[in-house]
C-alpha positions as CSV (number, residue, x, y, z in Angstrom):
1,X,0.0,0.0,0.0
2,X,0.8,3.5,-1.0
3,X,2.5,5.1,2.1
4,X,1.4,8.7,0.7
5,X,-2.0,7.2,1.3
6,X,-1.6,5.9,4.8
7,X,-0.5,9.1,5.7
8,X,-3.8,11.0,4.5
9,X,-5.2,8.7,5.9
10,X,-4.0,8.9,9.3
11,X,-4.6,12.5,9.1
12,X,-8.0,12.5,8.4
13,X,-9.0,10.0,10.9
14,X,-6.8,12.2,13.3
15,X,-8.9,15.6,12.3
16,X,-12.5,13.2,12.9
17,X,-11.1,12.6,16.1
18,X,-10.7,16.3,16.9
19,X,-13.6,17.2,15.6
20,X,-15.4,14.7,17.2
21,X,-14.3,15.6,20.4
22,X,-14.6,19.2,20.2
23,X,-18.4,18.5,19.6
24,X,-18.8,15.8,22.5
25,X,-17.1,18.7,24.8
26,X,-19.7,21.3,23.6
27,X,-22.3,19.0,24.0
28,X,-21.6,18.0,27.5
29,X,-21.1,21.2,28.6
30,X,-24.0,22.3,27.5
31,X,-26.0,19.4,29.1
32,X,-24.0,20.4,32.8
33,X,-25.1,24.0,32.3
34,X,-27.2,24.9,35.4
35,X,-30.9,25.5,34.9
36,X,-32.2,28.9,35.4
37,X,-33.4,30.2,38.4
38,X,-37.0,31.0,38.9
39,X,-37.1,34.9,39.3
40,X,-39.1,36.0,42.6
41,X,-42.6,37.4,42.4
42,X,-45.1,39.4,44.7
43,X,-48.4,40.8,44.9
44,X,-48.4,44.1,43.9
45,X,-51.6,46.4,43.7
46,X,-51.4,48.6,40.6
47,X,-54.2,51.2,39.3
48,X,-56.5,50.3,36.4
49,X,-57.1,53.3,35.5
50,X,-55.5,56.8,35.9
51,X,-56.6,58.3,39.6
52,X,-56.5,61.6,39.7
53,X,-55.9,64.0,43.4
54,X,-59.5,63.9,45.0
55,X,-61.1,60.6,44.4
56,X,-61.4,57.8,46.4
57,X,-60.5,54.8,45.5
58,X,-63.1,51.7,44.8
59,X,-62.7,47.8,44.0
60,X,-63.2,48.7,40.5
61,X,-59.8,51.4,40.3
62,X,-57.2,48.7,41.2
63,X,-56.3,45.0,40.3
64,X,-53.9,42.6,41.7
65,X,-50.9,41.8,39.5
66,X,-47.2,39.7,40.1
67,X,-44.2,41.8,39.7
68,X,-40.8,41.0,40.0
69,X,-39.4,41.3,43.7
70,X,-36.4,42.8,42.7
71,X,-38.6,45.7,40.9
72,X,-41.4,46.5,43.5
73,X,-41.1,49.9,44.9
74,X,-41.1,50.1,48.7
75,X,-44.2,51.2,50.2
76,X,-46.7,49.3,47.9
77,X,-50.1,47.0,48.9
78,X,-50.1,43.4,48.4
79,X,-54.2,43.6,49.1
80,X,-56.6,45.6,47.3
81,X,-58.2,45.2,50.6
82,X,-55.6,48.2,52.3
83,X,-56.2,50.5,49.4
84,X,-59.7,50.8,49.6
85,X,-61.8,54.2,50.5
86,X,-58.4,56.3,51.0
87,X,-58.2,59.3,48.9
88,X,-55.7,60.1,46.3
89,X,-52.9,62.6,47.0
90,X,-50.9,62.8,44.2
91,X,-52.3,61.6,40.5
92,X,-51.6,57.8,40.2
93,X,-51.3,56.8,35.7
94,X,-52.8,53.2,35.1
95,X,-50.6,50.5,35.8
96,X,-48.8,52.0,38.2
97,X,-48.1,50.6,41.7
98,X,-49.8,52.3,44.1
99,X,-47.8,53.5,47.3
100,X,-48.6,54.7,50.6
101,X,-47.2,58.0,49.5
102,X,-49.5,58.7,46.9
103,X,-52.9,58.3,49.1
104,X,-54.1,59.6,52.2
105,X,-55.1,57.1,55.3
106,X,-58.7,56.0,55.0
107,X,-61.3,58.7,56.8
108,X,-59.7,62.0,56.1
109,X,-61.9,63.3,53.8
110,X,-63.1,63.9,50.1
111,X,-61.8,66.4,47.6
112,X,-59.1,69.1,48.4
113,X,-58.7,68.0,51.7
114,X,-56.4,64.9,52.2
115,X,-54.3,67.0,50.4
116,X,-53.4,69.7,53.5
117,X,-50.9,68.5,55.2
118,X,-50.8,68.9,58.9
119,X,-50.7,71.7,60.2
120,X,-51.1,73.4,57.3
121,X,-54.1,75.5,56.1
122,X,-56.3,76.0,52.7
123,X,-58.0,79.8,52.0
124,X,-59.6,80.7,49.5
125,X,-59.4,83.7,47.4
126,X,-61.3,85.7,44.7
127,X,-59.5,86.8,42.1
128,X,-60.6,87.6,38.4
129,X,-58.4,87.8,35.3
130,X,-56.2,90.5,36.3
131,X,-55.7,89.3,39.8
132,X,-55.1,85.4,38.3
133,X,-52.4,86.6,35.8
134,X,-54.9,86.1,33.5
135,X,-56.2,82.5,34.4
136,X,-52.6,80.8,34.4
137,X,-52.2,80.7,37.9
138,X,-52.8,76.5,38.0
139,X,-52.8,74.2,40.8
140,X,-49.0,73.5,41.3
141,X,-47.6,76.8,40.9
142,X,-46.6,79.2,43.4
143,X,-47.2,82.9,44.0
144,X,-46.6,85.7,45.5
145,X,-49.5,88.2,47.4
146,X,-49.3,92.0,47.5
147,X,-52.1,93.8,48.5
148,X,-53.0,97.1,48.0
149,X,-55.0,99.8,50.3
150,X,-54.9,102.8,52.6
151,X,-52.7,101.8,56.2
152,X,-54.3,103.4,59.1
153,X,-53.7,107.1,60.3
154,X,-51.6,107.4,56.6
155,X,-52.5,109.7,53.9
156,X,-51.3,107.7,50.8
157,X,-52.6,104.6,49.1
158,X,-49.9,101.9,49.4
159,X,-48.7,98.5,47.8
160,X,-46.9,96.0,49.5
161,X,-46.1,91.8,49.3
162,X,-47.3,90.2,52.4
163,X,-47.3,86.4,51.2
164,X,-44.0,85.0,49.1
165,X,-43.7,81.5,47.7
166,X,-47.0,79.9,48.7
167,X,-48.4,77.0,46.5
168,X,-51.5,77.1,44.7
169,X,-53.7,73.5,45.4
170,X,-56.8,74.2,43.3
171,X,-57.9,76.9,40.7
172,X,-61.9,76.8,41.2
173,X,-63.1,73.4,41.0
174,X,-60.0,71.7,40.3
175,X,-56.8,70.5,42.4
176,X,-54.8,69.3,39.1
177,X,-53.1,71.5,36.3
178,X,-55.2,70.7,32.7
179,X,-53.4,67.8,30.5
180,X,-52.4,70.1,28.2
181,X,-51.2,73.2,30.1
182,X,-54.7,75.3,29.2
183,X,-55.2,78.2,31.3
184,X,-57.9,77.6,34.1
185,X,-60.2,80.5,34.4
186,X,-61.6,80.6,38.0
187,X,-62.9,83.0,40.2
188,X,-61.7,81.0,42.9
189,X,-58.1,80.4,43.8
190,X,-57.0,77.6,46.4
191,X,-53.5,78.8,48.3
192,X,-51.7,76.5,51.2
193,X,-50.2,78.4,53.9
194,X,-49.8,78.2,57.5
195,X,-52.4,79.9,60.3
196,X,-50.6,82.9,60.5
197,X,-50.3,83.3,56.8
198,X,-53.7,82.6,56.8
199,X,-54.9,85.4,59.2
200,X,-52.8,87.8,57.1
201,X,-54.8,87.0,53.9
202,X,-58.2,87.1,55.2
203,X,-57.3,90.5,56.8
204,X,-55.5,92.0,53.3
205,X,-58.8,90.5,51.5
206,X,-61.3,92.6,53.8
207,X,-59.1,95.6,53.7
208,X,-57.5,95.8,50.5
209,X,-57.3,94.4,46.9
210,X,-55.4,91.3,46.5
211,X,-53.2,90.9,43.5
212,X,-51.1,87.3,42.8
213,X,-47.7,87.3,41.1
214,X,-46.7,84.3,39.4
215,X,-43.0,83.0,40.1
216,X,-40.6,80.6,39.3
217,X,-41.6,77.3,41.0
218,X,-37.6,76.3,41.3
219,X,-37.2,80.6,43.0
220,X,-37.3,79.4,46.5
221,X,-36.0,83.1,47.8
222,X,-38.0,85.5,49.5
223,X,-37.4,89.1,49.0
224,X,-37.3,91.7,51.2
225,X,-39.3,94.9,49.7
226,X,-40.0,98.2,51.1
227,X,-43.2,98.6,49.3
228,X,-44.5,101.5,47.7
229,X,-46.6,104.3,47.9
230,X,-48.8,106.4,45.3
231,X,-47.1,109.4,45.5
232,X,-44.2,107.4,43.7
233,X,-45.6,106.8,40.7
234,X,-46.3,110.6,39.8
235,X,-43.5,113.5,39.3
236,X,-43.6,116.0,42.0
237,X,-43.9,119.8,39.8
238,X,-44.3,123.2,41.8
239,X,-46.8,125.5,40.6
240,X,-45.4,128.5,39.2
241,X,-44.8,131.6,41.3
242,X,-47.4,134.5,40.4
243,X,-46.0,138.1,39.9
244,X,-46.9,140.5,42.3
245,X,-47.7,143.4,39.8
246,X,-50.1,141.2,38.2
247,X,-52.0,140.2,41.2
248,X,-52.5,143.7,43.1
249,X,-54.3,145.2,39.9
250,X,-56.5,141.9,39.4
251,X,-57.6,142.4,43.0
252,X,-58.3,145.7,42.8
253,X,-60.8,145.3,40.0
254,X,-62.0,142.8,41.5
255,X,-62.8,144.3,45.1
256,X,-63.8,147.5,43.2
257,X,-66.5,145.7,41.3
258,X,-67.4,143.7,44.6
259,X,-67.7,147.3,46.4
260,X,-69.5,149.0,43.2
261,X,-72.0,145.8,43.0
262,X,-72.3,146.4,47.1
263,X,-73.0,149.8,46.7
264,X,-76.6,151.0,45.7
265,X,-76.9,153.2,42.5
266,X,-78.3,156.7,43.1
267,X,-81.6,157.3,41.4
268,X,-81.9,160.5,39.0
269,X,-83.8,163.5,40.8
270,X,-87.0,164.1,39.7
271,X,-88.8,167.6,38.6
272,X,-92.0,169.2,38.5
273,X,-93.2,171.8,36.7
274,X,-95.7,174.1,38.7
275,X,-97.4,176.4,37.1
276,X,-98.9,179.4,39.4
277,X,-101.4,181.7,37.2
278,X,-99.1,182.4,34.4
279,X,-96.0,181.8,36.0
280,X,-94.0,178.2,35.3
281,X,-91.7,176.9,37.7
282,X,-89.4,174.0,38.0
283,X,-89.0,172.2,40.9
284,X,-86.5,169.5,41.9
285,X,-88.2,166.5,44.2
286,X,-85.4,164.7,46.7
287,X,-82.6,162.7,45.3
288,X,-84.9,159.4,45.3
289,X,-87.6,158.4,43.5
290,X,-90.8,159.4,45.4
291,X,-94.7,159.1,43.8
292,X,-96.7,161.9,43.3
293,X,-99.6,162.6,44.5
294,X,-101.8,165.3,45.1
295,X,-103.0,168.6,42.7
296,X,-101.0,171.6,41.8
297,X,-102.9,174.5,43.4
């Protein structure tokens, strides 16, 4: 036999046998791998439906769904059970896990009120478009309150800022900002301050005109302004001096025409003519106007 061909020979029963065993190693590796774990799931109670602030929430808002453990958000419900008939704080989108930050505990009320925190206060005030910077002052913003009047036992109107950075929670009927950024017009804005702040607008709204000043929400500095009064906004002119040659002969007519109008006019003297046989006389009656009477003899 050929030994050229023994020696391909060899070879390719050599390269079979790598081969071979390159694929057995795969294959048994493969077969060793170590199954995959099963991943870890919960409970989690999620929103069916997008909750806005205000409403309570019913059986038919939420649903029970399984969510990774490694993924749930502290501070979520495993029962719909623990999520019923509390009110929504902050708007909750569909699917979405509901946490024990985003509703109120169960009995503290409907509507704008789960939403105070404590100690804190909600007042009311009536503004129109002027005083609403036109309707954009929505819920979530924050403003500024001047107010502007007469103070006591001072003789100028004055404007002054008595209430800096204080959040808007509702702009009439509603505690959210529209969808798509509309203006809300209201007559009715919703402000959160404290009790003091609270006395201070009631008082400014009895005696005054309230006007708000929309601000930067990320502006958390509070100025310090004087205020200012009416006189400010107009120019201060002196009237002219009057000359004194001008004035003496203008009140001289003038009191000479009070005195002559004072002053009765004398009447024209009256006469008579008298006539005597054939003689004719004048004769002159008084200085006043007096009636005749009588015959001439």
């Amino acid at each position: 036999m050929d030994r050229r061909f023994l020696t391909v020979a060899g070879l390719s029963l050599l390269f079979a046998l790598v081969v071979a065993g390159v694929f057995y190693q795969t294959v048994a590796g493969a077969s060793r791998a170590p199954k995959p774990q099963e991943i870890e799931t919960k409970d989690v109670v999620v929103a069916v439906r997008a909750l806005p602030v205000g409403v309570t929430i019913k059986p038919d808002d939420v649903k029970l769904v399984k969510l990774p453990a490694a993924q749930i958000p502290p501070g979520t419900f495993s029962r719909p059970e623990e999520v019923y008939e509390r009110p929504v704080v902050s708007s909750i989108l569909p699917d979405e896990p509901i946490r024990e930050g985003r509703v109120a505990a169960r009995g503290s009320g409907f509507g704008l009120s789960p939403v105070i925190p404590p100690g804190m206060r909600a007042v009311a005030v009536r503004v129109n478009e002027v005083v609403g910077v036109a309707g954009f002052v929505l819920p979530g913003m924050r403003v500024d309150v001047l107010v502007t009047g007469r103070p006591p036992n001072h003789p100028d109107t004055m404007t002054t800022t008595i209430l800096q950075n204080i959040l808007v929670l509702s702009a009439g009927q509603k505690i959210e900002p529209d969808a798509r950024g509309q203006a809300i017009n209201s007559p009715v804005v919703t402000l959160l301050v404290t009790p003091e702040q609270a006395e201070i607008l009631t008082l400014a709204g009895n005696e005054g005109k309230i006007q708000l000043v929309l601000r930067n929400a990320g502006d958390q500095s509070v100025e310090k302004t004087p205020g200012r009064m009416l006189a400010e906004l107009y120019p201060v002119r002196k009237p002219p001096p009057e000359a004194p040659s001008a004035a003496t002969p203008r009140a001289t007519r003038a009191q000479t025409g009070s005195e002559a109008q004072a002053a009765p006019k004398p009447l024209p003297a009256e006469e008579i003519v008298v006539f005597r046989g054939s003689q004719r006389s004048v004769e002159v009656v008084g200085s006043a106007r007096q009636p005749t009477s009588g015959s001439v003899p």
